[in-house]
Structure formats: structure tokens, C-alpha cells
C-alpha positions as CSV (number, residue, x, y, z in Angstrom):
1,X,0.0,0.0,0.0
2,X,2.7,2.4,0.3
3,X,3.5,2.6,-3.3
4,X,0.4,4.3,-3.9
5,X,1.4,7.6,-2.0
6,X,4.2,9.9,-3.1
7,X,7.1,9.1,-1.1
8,X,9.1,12.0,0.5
9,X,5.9,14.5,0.6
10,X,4.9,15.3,4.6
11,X,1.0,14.5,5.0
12,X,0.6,12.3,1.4
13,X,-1.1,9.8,3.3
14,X,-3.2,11.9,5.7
15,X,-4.5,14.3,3.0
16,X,-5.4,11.2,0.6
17,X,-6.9,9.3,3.9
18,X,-8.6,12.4,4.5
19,X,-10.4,12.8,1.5
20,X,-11.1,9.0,1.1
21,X,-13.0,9.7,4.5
22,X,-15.0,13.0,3.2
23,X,-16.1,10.9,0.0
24,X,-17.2,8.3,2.1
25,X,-19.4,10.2,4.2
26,X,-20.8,12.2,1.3
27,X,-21.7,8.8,-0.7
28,X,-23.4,7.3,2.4
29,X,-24.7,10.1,4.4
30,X,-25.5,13.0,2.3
31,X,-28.5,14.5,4.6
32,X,-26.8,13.7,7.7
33,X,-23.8,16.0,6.6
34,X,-25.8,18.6,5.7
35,X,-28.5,18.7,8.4
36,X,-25.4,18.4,10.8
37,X,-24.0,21.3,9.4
38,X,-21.2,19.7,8.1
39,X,-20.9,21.1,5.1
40,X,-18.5,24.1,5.5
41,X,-16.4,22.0,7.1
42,X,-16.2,19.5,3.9
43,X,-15.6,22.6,1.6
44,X,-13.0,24.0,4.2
45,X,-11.0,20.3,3.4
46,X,-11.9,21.0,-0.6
47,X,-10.6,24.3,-0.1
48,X,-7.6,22.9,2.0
49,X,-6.2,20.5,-0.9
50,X,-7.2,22.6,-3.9
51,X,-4.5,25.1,-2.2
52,X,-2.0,22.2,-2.1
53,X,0.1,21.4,-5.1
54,X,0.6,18.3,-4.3
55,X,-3.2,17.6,-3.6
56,X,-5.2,19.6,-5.6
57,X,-6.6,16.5,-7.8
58,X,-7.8,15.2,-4.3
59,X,-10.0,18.4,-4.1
60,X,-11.6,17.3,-7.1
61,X,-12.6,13.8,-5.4
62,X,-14.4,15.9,-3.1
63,X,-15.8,18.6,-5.1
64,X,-17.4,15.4,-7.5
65,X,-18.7,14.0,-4.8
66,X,-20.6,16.9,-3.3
67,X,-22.2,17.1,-6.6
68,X,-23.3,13.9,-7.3
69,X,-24.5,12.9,-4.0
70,X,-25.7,15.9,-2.2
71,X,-29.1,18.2,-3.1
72,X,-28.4,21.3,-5.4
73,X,-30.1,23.4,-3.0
74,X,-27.7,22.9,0.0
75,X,-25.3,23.6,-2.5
76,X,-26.4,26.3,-4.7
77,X,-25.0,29.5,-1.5
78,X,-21.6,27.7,-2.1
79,X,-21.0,27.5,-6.0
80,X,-20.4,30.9,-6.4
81,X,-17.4,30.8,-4.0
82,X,-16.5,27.0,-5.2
83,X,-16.4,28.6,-8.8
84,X,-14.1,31.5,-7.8
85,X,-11.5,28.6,-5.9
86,X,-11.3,27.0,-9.0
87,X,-10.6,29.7,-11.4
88,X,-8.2,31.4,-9.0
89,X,-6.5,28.0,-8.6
């Protein structure tokens, strides 16, 4: 398993673990995470790797999987800012 992660980068394996665990809680527990008020938190991790070099394809994971699993409207205060991370990336 450790020849997946980039060897010599500090926190490869956290920040991957990390957003294994986000997608896995978006894919099985959409409402909980946003009647829980999760959600900020979630995009504060997207916005966390998209800032990374090293991780920003991870954001991505996330970002897909807020979109395909979660309800537009819980979204739709968010895209506007989500938009302006990505083109400022």
C-alpha cells in the first residue's frame, strides 16, 4: 500500500486518507452531513487541498462528490465561491 502515496511529501497519506474519508461520508450520508452542518467543514477540506500542489486532484474527489451525492439546494450559497476557488487556482 505504500507505493500508492508519493514518497518523500509530509501529509501524502493523511491528505489522501482524509479525502477517502470525506467521499465516504458524502456517498453514504448526504443529509446527515448537511443537516449536521457539516458542510462548511467539507468545503473548508476542498478548499484545503485545492490550495496544495501536491493535492489539488484530491479536491476534485471531493468537489465530484458533493455534486453527485448531495441536493443542489444545499449547495447552490456555495457555487459561487466553489467557482471562484477553482478559477483562481
Amino acid at each position: 500500500m505504500e507505493g500508492v502515496f508519493h514518497k518523500g511529501r509530509q501529509g501524502s497519506k493523511r491528505d489522501y486518507l482524509i479525502c477517502v474519508l470525506h467521499q465516504a461520508y458524502l456517498t453514504r450520508a448526504p443529509g446527515q452531513v448537511v443537516q449536521g452542518g457539516h458542510l462548511e467543514g467539507v468545503l473548508g477540506v476542498f478548499q484545503k487541498l485545492l490550495a496544495s500542489r501536491a493535492h489539488f486532484h484530491e479536491a476534485f474527489y471531493i468537489l465530484n462528490a458533493l455534486f453527485e451525492f448531495l441536493p443542489l439546494p444545499a449547495l447552490q450559497p456555495f457555487v459561487p465561491t466553489i467557482w471562484n476557488l477553482l478559477l483562481t487556482r
